[in-house]
Backbone as JSON, one array per atom type, in Angstrom:
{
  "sequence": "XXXXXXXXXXXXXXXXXXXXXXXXXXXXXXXXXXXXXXXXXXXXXXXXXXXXXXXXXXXXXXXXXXXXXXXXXXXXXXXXXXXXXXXXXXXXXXXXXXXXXXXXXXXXXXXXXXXXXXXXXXXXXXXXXXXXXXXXXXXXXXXXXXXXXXXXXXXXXXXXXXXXXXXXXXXXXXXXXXXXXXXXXXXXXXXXXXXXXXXXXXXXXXXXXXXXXXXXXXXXXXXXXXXXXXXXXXXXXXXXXXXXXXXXXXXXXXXXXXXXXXXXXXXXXXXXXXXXXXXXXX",
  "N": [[0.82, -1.21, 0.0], [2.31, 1.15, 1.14], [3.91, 1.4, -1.03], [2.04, 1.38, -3.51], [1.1, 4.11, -2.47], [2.98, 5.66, -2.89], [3.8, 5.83, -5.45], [1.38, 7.04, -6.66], [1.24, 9.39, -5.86], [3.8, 11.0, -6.76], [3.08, 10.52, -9.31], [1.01, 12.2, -9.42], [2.12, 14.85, -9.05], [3.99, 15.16, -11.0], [2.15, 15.13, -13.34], [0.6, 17.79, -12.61], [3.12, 19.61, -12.73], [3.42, 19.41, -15.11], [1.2, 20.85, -16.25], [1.2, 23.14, -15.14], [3.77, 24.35, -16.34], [2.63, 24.39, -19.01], [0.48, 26.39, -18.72], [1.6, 28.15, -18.03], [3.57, 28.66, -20.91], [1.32, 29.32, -22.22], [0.21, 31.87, -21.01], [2.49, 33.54, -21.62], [2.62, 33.97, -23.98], [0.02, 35.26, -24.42], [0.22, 37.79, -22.93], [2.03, 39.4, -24.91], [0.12, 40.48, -26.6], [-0.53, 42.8, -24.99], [1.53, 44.68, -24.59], [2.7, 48.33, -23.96], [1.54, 51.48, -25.65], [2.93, 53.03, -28.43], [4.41, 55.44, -27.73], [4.75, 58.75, -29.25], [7.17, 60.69, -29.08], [8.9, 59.45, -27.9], [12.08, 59.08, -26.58], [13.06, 60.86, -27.77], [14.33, 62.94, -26.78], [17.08, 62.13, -26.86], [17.99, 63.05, -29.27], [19.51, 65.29, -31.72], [17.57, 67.78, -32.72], [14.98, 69.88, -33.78], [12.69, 71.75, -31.84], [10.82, 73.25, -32.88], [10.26, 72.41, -35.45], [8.71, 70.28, -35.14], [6.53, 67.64, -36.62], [2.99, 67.91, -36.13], [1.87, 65.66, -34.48], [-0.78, 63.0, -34.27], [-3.09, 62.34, -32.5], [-2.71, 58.91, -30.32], [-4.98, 57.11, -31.34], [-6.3, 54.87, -29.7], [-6.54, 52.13, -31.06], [-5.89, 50.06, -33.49], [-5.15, 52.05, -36.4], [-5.56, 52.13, -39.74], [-3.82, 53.88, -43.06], [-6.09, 54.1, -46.29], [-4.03, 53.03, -48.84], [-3.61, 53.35, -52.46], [-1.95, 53.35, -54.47], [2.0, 53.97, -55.49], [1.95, 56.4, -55.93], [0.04, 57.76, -54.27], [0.6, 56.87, -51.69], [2.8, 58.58, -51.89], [1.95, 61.17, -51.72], [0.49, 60.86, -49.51], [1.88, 61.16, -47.51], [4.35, 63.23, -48.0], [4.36, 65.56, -46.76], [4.9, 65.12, -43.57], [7.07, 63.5, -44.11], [8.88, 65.78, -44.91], [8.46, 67.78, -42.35], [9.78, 66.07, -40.6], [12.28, 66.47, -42.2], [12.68, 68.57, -41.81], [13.07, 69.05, -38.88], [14.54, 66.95, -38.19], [16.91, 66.58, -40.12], [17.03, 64.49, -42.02], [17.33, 63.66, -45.3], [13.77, 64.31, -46.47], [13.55, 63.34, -49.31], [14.75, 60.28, -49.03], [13.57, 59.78, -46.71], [10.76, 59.21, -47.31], [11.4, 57.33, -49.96], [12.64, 55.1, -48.51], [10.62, 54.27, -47.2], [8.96, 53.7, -49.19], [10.51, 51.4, -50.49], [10.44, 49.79, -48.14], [7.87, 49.18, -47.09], [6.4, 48.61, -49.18], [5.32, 50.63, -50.37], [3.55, 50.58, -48.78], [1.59, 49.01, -48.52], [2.39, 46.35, -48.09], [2.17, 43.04, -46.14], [3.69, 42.96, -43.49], [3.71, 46.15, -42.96], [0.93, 46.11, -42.89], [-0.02, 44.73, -41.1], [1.17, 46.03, -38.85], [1.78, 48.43, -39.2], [4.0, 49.64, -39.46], [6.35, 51.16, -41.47], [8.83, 51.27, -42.15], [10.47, 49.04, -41.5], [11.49, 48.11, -39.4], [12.94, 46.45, -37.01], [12.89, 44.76, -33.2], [14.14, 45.94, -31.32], [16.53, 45.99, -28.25], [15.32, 46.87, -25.74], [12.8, 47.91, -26.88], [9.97, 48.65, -25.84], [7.27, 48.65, -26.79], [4.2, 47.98, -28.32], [4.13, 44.43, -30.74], [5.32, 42.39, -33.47], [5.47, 39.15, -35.04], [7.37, 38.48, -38.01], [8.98, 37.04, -41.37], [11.93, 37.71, -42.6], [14.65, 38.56, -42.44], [15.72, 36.25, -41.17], [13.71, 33.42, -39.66], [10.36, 34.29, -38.15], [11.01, 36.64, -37.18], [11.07, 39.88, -34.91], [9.58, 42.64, -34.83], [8.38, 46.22, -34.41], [5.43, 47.7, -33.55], [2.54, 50.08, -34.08], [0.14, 51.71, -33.37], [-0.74, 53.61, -34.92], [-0.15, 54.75, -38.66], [1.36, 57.35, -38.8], [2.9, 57.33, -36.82], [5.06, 55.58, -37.0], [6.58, 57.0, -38.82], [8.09, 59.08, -37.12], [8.8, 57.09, -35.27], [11.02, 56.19, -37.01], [12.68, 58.76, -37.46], [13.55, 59.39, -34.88], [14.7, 56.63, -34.39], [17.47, 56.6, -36.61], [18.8, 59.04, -35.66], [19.13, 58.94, -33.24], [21.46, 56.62, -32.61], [24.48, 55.93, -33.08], [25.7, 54.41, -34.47], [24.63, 55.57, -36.86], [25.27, 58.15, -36.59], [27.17, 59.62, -38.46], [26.19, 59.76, -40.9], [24.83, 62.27, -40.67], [26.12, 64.57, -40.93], [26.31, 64.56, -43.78], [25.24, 66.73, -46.89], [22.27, 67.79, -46.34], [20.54, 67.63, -48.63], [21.43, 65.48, -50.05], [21.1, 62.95, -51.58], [22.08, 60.79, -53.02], [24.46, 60.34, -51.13], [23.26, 59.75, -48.77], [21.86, 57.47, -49.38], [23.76, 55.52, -50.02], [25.18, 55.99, -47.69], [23.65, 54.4, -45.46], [23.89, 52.18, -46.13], [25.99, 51.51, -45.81], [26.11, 52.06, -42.83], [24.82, 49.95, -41.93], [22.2, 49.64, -42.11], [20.13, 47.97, -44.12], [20.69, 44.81, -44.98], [20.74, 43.8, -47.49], [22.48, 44.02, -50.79], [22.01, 45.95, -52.69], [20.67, 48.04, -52.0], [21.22, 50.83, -51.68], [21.03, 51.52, -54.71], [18.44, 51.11, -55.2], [17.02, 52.86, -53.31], [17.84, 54.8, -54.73], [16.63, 54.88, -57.25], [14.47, 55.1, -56.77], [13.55, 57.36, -55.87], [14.71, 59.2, -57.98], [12.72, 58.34, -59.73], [10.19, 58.79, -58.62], [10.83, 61.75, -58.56], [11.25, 62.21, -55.99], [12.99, 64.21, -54.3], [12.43, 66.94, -54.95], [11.12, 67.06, -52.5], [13.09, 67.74, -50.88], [14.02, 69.95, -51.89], [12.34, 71.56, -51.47], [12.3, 72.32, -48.77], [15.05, 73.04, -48.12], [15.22, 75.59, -49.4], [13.21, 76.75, -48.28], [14.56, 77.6, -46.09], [16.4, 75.47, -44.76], [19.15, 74.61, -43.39], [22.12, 73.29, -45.79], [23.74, 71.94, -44.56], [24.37, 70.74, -41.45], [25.23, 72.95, -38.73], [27.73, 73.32, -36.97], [27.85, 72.53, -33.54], [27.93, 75.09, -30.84], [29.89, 76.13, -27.99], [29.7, 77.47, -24.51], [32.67, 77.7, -22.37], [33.63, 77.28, -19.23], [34.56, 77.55, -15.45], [34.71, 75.92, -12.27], [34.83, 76.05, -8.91], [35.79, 73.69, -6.93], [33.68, 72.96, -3.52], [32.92, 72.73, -0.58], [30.72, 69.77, 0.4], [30.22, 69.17, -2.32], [30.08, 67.29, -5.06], [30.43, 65.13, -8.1], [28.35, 64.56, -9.02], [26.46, 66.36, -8.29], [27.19, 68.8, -9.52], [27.15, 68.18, -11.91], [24.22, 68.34, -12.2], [23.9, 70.97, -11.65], [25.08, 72.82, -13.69], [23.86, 71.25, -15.7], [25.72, 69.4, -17.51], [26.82, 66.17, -18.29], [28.29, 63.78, -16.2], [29.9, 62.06, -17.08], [31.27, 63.79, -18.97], [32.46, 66.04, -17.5], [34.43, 64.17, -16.22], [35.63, 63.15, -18.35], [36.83, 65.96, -19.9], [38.47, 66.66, -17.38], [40.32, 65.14, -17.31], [39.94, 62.88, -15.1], [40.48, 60.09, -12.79], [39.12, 59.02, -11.35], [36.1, 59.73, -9.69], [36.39, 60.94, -7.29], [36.69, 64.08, -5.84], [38.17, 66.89, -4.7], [38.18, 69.38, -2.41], [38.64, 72.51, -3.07], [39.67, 71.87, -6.02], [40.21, 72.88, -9.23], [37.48, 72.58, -11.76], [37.52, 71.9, -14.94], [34.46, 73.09, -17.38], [31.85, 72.51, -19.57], [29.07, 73.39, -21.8], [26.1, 73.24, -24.35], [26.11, 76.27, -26.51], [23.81, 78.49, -25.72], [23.32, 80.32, -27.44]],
  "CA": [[0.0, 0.0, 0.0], [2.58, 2.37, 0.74], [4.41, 2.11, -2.79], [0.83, 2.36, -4.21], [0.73, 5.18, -2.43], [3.98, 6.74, -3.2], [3.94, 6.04, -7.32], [0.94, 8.08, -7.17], [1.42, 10.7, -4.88], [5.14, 11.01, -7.58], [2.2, 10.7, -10.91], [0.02, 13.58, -9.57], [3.31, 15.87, -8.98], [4.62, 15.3, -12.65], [0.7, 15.99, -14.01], [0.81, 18.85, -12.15], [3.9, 19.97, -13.13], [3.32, 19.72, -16.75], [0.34, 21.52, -16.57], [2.0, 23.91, -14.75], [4.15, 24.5, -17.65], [1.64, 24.66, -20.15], [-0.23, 27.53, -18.86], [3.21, 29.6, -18.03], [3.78, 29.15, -21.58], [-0.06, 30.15, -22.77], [0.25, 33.26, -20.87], [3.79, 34.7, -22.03], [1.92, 34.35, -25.8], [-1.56, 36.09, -24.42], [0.59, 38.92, -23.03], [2.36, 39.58, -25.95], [-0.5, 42.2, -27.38], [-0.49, 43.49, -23.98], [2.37, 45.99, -24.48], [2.24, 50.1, -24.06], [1.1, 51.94, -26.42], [4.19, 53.9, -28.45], [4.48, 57.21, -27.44], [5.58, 59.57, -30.21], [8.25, 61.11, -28.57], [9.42, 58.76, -26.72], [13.61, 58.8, -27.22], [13.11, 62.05, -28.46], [15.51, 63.47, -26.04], [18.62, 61.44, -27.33], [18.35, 63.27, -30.11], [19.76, 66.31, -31.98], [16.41, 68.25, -33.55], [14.06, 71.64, -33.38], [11.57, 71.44, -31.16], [9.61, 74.16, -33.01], [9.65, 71.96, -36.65], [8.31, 68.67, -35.16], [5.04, 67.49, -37.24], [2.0, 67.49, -34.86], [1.16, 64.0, -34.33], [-2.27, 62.69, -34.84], [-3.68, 61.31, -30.85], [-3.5, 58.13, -30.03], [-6.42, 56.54, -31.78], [-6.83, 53.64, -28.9], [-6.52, 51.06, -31.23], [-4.9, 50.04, -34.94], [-5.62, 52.67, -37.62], [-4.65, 52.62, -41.37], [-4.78, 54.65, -44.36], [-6.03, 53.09, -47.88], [-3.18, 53.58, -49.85], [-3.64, 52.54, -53.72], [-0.79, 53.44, -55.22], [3.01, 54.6, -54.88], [1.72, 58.0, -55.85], [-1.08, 57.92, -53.19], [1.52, 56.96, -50.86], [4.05, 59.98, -51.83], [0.93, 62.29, -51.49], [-0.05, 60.75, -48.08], [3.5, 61.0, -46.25], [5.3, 63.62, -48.11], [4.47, 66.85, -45.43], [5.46, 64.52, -42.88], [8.63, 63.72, -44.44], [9.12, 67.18, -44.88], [8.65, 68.53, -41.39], [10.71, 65.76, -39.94], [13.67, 66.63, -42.45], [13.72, 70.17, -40.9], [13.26, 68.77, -37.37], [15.71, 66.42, -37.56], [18.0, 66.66, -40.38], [17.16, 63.41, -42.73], [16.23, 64.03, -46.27], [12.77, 64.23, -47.13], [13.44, 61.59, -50.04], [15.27, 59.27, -47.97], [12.34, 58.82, -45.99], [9.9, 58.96, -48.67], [12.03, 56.02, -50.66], [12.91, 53.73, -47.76], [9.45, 54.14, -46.93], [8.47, 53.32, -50.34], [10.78, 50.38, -50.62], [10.15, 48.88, -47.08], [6.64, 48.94, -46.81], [5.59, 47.58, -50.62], [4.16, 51.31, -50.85], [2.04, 50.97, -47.15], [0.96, 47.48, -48.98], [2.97, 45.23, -47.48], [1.91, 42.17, -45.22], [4.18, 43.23, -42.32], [3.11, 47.24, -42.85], [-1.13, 45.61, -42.81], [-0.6, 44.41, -39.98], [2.05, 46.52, -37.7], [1.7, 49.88, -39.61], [5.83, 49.78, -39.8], [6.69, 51.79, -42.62], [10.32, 51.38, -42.4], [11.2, 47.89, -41.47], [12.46, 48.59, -37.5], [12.69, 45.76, -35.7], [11.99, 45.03, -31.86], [15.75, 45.73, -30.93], [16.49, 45.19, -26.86], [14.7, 47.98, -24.78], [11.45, 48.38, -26.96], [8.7, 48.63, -24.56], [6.03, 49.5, -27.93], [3.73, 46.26, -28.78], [5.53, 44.37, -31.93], [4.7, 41.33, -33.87], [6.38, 38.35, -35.68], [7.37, 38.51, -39.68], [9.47, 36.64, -41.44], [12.51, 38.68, -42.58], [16.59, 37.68, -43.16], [15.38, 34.92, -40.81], [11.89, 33.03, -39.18], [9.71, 35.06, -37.44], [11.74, 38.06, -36.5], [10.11, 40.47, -34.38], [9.02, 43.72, -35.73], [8.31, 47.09, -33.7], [4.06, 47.75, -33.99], [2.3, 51.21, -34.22], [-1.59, 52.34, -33.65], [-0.85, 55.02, -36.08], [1.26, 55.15, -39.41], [2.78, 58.36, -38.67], [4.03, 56.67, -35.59], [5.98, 54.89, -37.68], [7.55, 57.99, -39.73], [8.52, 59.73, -36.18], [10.08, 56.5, -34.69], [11.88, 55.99, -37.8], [13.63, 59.79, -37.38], [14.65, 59.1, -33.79], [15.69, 55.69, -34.84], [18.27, 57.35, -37.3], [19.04, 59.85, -34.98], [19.69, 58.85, -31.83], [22.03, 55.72, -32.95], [25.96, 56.26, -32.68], [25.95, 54.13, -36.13], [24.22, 56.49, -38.23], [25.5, 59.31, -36.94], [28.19, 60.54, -39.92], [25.42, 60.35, -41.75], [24.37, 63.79, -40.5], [27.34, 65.45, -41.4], [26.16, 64.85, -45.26], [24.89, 67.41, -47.03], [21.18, 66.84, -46.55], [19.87, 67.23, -50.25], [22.47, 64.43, -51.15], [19.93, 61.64, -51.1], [22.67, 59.49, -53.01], [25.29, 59.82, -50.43], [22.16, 59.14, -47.72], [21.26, 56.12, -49.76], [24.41, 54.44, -49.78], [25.35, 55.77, -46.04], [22.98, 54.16, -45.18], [24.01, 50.89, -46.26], [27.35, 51.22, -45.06], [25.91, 51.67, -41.57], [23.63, 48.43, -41.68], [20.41, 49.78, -42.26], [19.72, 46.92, -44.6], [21.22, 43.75, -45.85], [20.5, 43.4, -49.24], [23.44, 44.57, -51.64], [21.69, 47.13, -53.68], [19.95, 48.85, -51.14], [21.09, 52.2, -52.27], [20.61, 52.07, -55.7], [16.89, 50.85, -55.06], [16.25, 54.06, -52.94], [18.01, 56.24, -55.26], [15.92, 54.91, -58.07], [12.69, 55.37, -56.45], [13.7, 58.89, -56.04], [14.63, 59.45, -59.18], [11.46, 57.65, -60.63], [9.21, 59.87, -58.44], [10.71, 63.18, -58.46], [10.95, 63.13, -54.69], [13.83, 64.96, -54.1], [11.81, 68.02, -55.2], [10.61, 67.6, -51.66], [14.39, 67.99, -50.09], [14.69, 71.42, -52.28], [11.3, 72.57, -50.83], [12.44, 72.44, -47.6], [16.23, 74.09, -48.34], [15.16, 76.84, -50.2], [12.47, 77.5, -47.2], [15.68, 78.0, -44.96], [17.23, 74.78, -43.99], [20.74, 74.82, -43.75], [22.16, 71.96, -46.12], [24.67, 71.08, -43.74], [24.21, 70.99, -39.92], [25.8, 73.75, -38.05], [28.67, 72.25, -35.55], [27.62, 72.91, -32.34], [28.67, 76.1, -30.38], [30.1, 75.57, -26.47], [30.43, 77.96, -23.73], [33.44, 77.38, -21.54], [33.62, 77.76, -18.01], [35.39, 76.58, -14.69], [34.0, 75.77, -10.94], [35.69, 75.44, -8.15], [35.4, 72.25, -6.17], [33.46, 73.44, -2.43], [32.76, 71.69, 0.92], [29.91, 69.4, 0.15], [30.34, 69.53, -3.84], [30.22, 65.98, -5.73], [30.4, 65.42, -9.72], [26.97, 64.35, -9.63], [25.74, 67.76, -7.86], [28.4, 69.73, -10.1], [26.63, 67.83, -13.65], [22.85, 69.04, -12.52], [24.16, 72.74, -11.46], [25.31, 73.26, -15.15], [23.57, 70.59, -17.33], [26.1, 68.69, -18.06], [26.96, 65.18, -17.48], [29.61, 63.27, -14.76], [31.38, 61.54, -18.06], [31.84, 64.65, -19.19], [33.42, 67.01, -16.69], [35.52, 63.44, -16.29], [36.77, 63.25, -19.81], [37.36, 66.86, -19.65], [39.16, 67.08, -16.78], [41.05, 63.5, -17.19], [40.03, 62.33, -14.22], [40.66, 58.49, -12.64], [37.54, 58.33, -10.79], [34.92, 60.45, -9.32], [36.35, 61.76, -6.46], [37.63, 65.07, -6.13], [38.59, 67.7, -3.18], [38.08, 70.91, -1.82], [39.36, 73.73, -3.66], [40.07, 71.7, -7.26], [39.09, 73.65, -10.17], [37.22, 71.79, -12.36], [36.96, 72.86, -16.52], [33.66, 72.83, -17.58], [31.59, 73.51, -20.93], [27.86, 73.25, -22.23], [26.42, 73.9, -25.5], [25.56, 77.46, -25.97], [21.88, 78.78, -26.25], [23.21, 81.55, -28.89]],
  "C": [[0.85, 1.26, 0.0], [3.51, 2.65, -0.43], [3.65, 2.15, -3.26], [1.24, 3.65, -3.99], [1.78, 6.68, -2.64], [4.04, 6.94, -4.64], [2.77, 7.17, -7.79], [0.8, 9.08, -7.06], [3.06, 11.52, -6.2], [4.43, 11.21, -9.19], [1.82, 11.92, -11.1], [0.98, 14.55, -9.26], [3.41, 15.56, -9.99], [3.29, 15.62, -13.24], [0.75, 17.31, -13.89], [1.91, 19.68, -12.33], [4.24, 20.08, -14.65], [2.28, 21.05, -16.99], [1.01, 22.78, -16.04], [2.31, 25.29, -15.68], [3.73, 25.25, -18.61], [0.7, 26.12, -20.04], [0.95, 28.93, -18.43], [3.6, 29.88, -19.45], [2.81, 30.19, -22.7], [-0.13, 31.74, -22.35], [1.44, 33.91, -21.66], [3.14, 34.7, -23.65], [0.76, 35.43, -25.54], [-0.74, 37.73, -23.92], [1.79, 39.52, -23.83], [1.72, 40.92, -26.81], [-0.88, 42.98, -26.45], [0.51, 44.7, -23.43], [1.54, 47.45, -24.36], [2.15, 50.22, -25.52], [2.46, 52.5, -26.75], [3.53, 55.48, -28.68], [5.47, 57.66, -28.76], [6.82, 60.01, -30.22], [8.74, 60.67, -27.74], [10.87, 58.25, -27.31], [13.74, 59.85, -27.74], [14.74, 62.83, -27.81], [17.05, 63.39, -26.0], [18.83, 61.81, -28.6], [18.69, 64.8, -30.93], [18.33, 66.96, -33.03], [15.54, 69.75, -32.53], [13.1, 71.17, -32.95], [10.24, 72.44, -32.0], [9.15, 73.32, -34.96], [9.28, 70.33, -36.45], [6.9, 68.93, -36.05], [4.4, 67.26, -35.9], [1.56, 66.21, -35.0], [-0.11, 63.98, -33.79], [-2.33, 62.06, -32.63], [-3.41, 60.01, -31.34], [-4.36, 57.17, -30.37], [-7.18, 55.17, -30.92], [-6.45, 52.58, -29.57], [-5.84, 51.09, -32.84], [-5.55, 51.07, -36.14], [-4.55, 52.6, -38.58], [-4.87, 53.29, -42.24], [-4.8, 53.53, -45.35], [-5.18, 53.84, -48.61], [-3.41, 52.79, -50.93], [-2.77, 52.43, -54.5], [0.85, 53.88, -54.82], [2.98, 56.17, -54.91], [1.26, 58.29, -54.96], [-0.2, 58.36, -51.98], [2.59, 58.14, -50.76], [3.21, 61.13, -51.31], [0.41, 62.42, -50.17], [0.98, 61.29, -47.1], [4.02, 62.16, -46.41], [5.36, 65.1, -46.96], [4.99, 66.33, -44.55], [6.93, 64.12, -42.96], [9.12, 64.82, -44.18], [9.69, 67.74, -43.63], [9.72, 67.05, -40.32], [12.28, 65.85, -40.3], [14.1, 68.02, -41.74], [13.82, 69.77, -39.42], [14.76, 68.05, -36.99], [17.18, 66.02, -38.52], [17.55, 65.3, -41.64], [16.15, 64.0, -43.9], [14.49, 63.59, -46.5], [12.67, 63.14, -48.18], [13.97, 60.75, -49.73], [14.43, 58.53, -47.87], [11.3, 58.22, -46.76], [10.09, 57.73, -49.14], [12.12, 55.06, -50.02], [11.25, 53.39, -47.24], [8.46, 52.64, -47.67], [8.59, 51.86, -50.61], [10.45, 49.54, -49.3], [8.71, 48.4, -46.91], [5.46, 48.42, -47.96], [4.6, 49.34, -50.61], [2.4, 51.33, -49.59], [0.78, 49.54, -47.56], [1.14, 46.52, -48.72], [2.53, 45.02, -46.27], [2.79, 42.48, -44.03], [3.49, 44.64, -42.27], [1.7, 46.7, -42.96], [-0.78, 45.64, -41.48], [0.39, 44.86, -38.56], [2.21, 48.06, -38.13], [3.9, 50.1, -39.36], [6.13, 49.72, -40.96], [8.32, 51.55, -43.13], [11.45, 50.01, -41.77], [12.0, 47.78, -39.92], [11.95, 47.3, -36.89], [12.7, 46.17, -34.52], [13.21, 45.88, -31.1], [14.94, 45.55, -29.0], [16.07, 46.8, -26.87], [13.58, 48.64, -25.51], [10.44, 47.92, -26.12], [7.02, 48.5, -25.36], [5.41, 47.93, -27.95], [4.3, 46.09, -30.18], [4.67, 42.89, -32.52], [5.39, 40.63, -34.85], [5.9, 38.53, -37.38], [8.6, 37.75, -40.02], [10.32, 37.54, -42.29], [13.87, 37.95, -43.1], [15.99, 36.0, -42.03], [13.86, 34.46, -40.42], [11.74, 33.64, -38.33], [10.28, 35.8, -36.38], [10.3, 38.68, -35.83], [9.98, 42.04, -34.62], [7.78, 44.88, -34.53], [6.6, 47.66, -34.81], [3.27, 49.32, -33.48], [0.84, 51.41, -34.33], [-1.78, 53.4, -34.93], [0.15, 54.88, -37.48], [1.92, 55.87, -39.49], [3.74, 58.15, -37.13], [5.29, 56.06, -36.19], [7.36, 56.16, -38.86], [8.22, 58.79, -38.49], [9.28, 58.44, -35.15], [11.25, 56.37, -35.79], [12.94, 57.09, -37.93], [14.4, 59.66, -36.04], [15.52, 57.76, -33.72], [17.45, 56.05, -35.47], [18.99, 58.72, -36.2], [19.95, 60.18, -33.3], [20.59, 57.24, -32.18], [23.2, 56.29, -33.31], [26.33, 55.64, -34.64], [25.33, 54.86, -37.18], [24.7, 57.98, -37.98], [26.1, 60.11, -38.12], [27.06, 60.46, -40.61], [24.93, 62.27, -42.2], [25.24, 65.15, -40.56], [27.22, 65.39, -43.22], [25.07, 65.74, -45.07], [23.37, 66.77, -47.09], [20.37, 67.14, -47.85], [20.7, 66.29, -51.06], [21.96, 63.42, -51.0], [21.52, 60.66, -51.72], [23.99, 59.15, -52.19], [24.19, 59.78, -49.15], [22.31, 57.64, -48.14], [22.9, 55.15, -49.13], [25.34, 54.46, -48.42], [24.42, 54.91, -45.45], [22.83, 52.22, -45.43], [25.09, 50.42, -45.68], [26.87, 51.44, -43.47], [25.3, 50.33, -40.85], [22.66, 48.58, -41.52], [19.9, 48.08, -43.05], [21.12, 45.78, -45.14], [21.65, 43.26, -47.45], [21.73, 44.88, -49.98], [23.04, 46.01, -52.2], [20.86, 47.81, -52.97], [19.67, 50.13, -51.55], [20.47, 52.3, -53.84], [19.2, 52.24, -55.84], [16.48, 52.37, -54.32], [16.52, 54.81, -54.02], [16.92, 55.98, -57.24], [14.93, 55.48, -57.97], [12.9, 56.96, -56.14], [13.58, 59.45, -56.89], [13.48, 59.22, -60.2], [10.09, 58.98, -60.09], [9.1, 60.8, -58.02], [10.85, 63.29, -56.9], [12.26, 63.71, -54.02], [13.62, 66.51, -54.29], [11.63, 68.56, -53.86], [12.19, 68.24, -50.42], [14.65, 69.91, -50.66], [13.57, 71.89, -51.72], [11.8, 73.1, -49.44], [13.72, 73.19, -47.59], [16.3, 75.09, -48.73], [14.09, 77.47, -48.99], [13.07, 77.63, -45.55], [16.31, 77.16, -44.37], [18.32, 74.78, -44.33], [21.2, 73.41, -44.58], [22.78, 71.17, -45.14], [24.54, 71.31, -42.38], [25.5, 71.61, -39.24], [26.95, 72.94, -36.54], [28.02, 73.31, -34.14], [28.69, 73.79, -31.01], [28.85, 75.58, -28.83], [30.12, 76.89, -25.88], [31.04, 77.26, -22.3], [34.06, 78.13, -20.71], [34.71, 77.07, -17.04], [34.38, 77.04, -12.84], [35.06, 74.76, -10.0], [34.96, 74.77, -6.94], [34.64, 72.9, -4.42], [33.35, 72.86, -1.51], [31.39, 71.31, 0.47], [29.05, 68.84, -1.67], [30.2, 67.59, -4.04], [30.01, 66.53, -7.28], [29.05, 65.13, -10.0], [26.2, 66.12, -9.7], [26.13, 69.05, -8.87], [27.43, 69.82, -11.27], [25.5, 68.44, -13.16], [23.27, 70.27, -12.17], [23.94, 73.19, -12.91], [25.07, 72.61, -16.08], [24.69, 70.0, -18.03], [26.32, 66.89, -17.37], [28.6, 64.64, -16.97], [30.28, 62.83, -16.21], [31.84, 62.86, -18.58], [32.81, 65.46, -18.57], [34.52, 65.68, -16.13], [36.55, 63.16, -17.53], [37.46, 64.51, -19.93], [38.46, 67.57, -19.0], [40.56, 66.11, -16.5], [41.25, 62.93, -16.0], [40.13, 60.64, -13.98], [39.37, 58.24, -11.92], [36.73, 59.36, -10.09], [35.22, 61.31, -8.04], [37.06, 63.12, -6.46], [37.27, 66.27, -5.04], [38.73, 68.88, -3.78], [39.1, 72.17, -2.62], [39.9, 73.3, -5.7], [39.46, 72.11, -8.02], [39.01, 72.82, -11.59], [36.39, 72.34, -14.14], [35.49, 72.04, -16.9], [33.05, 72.97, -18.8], [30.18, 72.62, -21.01], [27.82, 73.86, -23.37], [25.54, 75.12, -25.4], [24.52, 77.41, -26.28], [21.71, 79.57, -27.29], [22.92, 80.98, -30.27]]
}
């Protein structure tokens, strides 16, 4: 009786432990479309741009909206203000976006853009918080960064580009040079595929949208981004002082006034004068 009663007392633990299982893995799938919502400007802050030429973004809408796009014209006609006001905001041509648009999204037709409104091919990378959804891609069911809105998708795609250490040199080209965009843009690892550039710079060329890069330069953007002005200061070290307290006084940050000053580590005494610099407001 009592190895009866131990084989089954040892059965109903392993049942139970499967099942277990089974509904730990049912949930991590059910909360899956349970992500935040993406915020527009969210990462905004890591990035170099005018606060006064952002496009106004649409609310919200609660839940998945799309436009009917019918054509690649439709599509140039739907996006291109938007392009526009994010090339003066943040510096990336107008046909760039337009083209990679064009080519990533089949024209706002494509089976990943139906059903994730991702215009520009952005996967989930590590630290998206946005809801996202599997496509199949360079490999099986990659995961793919998902959008209530399609101009969500044209405003992560500028801070994407923007706030990324690998695209920066980009922004040192002149920005009406779509074909040194295009093929920067390959040399950073935007895409895979060999001919990347020529494919944007076709679709440019095919539909005139580079017209929209001279609209915007001739209505005062600079082609080339202005290097950034500093004023430089110095502060001397006080009773109670730290580099943390030092960086929020003057807006800057602790790696900084450490690279600056070539320090070995964080501490630093009474009376040391410590060079400082921010960028100016002029």
């Amino acid at each position: 009786m009592k190895v009866r009663f131990v084989v089954t007392l040892l059965v109903a633990i392993l049942l139970s432990s499967c099942g277990a299982k089974k509904r730990t893995t049912s949930s991590r799938v059910d909360t899956s479309s349970k992500r935040i919502a993406y915020q527009p400007n969210s990462g905004i802050e890591g990035t170099n741009y005018k606060k006064e030429a952002l496009y106004p973004m649409p609310e919200d809408p609660g839940s998945f909206k799309q436009f009917n796009i019918i054509s690649t014209e439709d599509y140039v006609d739907s996006f291109k203000e938007i392009a526009q006001y994010e090339m003066k905001a943040f510096g990336i041509p107008a046909s760039i976006t337009l083209a990679q648009g064009i080519l990533e999204s089949a024209s706002g037709r494509g089976e990943l853009t139906k059903k994730t409104n991702n215009h520009f091919g952005i996967k989930c990378h590590s630290g998206w918080q946005g809801e996202y959804d599997f496509h199949d891609d360079d490999a099986k069911g990659e995961c793919f960064r998902k959008y209530n809105h399609p101009m969500y998708s044209f405003r992560d795609h500028s801070i994407f580009l923007a706030s990324r250490s690998r695209y920066r040199f980009l922004f040192n080209y002149s920005r009406d040079d779509y074909k040194k965009w295009a093929y920067g843009l390959k040399k950073a690892g935007y895409a895979t595929d060999p001919k990347y550039p020529q494919k944007l710079i076709t679709l440019i060329e095919r539909y005139n949208l580079d017209i929209y890069d001279q609209q915007v330069v001739q209505g005062g953007l600079d082609t080339v981004r202005k290097p950034k002005q500093f004023e430089v200061f110095s502060h001397t070290v006080e009773k109670g002082d730290t580099l943390y307290a030092i960086s929020k006084k003057y807006a800057v940050s602790v790696d900084e006034i450490i690279r600056l000053n070539n320090l070995k580590s964080t501490t630093i005494s009474i009376g040391q004068v410590l060079n400082l610099r921010r960028e100016s407001s002029n």
